[in-house]
C-alpha positions, 0 to 999 in steps of 0.5 A: 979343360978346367974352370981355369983355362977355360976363362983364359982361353975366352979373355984370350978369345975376348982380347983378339976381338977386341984387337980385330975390332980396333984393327977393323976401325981404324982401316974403315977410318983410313978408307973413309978418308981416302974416298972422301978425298976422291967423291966426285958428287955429279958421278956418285948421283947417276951411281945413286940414281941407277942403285936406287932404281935397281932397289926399286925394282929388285930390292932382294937382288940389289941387296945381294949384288952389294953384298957379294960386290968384293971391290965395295963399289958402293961405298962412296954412295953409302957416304953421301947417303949418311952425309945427306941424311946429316945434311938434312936434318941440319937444315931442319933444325935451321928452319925450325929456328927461322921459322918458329918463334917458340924454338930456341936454336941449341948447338949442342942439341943440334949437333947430336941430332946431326949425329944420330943418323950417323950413329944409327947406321955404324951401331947396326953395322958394327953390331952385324961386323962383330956377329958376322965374324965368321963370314970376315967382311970388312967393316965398310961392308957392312956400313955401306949395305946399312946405309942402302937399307936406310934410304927410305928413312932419308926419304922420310926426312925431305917428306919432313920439309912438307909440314911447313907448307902446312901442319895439315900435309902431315895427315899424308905424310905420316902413313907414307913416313911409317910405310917408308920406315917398315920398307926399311926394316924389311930391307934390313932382314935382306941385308942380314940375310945376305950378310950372313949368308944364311939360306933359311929365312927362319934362321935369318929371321932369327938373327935378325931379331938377335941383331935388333935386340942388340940395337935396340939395348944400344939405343937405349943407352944412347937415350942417356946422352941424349941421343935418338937412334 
C-alpha cells in the first residue's frame, strides 16, 4: 500500500467516526429526551438510595453490574445525579449573591458554572465512548457509568453549603472534600476498567492515565471559555 492510500484509507477511517460519532449524539439526544418525559422523581431516589448503598458497600461489583446492565436501567439516575449537581451549584451562586455583599451576581458566569458539572461528565464519557469503540457501548453507557463515578463530587458540593454556618467548618470539610475527590478518581479507573473490558489492572491503569491525559487537554482548552472542568 502507498503513501497515497494509506491517507485515504485513514480520512476514510476519520470520516466513519465522525459519522458514528454524530449518529451516537444525536440517539443519546433522543433518549435523553424520551427519559426525561418519563422520571418519576420519588422512584428514581429509592433507585438512587439502593445504588448508592450498593457503592458503598461493593463499589467495584456496583461499577461492573452498571456497566454489564444491556437495558441501561441507570440512566435516569445518571441524569438527576447530573441535574442535582447543576442544581446545586446554581443555588450556591444565589446564596453567595444574598448572603455576600462584595459578590456581584453575573448570569453569564453562572450559567458556565451550571454548566461545568455538565461538561465534566459528557467530556469523560465521550472521550471513553470514542476509546472504547471496539467494545461499541452505546454513548448514554458510558454517561451514566461517569455520573455514578462522580457522586462523591456532588456530595463535595452540599459539603459546601457548610461554610456559611461558618468559614471555620471549612477546616473539616475540606480533608473530607479532597477524600471524597480521590474516591472518585479511583471509581473512575473501575469504570474504565469495566468499560474496557480489560482484565489486567497494569493495562487499565495504563488506559486510564491515557483517558485523563486526554481530559485534562480538554479542560484546559475549556479554561479559555472560561469554563472549569
Amino acid at each position: 500500500m502507498d503513501e497515497n492510500e494509506k491517507v485515504n484509507e485513514q480520512n476514510e477511517k476519520q470520516v466513519n467516526n465522525d459519522g458514528e460519532l454524530k449518529k451516537q449524539a444525536a440517539e443519546t439526544l433522543k433518549e435523553t429526551k424520551e427519559q426525561m418525559k418519563n422520571i418519576n422523581f420519588k422512584e428514581e431516589a429509592e433507585k438512587g438510595k439502593g445504588l448508592l448503598s450498593k457503592l458503598l458497600g461493593k463499589p467495584v461489583e456496583t461499577i461492573k453490574e452498571i456497566v454489564e446492565d444491556n437495558k441501561n436501567q441507570f440512566y435516569k439516575t445518571a441524569l438527576i445525579i447530573i441535574i442535582a449537581w447543576a442544581v446545586l451549584i446554581l443555588i450556591n451562586r444565589i446564596i453567595d449573591f444574598i448572603v455576600y455583599d462584595y459578590y456581584k451576581f453575573n448570569v453569564l458566569a453562572t450559567i458556565k458554572a451550571i454548566l461545568s458539572p455538565v461538561l465534566e461528565i459528557l467530556v469523560m464519557a465521550i472521550i471513553i465512548h470514542v476509546l472504547n469503540k471496539d467494545n461499541k457501548q452505546p454513548l448514554t453507557k458510558s454517561i451514566t457509568t461517569v455520573s455514578i463515578a462522580k457522586i462523591p463530587l456532588v456530595f463535595s458540593t452540599i459539603l459546601g453549603y457548610l461554610t456559611y454556618i461558618s468559614s471555620n467548618v471549612r477546616y473539616i470539610t475540606n480533608p473530607i472534600s479532597s477524600l471524597l475527590s480521590v474516591i472518585s478518581i479511583v471509581l473512575m479507573f473501575f469504570v474504565v476498567k469495566e468499560m474496557f473490558k480489560e482484565q489486567e489492572n497494569e493495562k487499565a491503569l495504563k488506559l486510564f492515565v491515557k483517558v485523563e491525559v486526554i481530559y485534562y487537554i480538554v479542560a484546559f482548552a475549556f479554561s479559555f471559555l472560561g469554563i472549569s472542568l
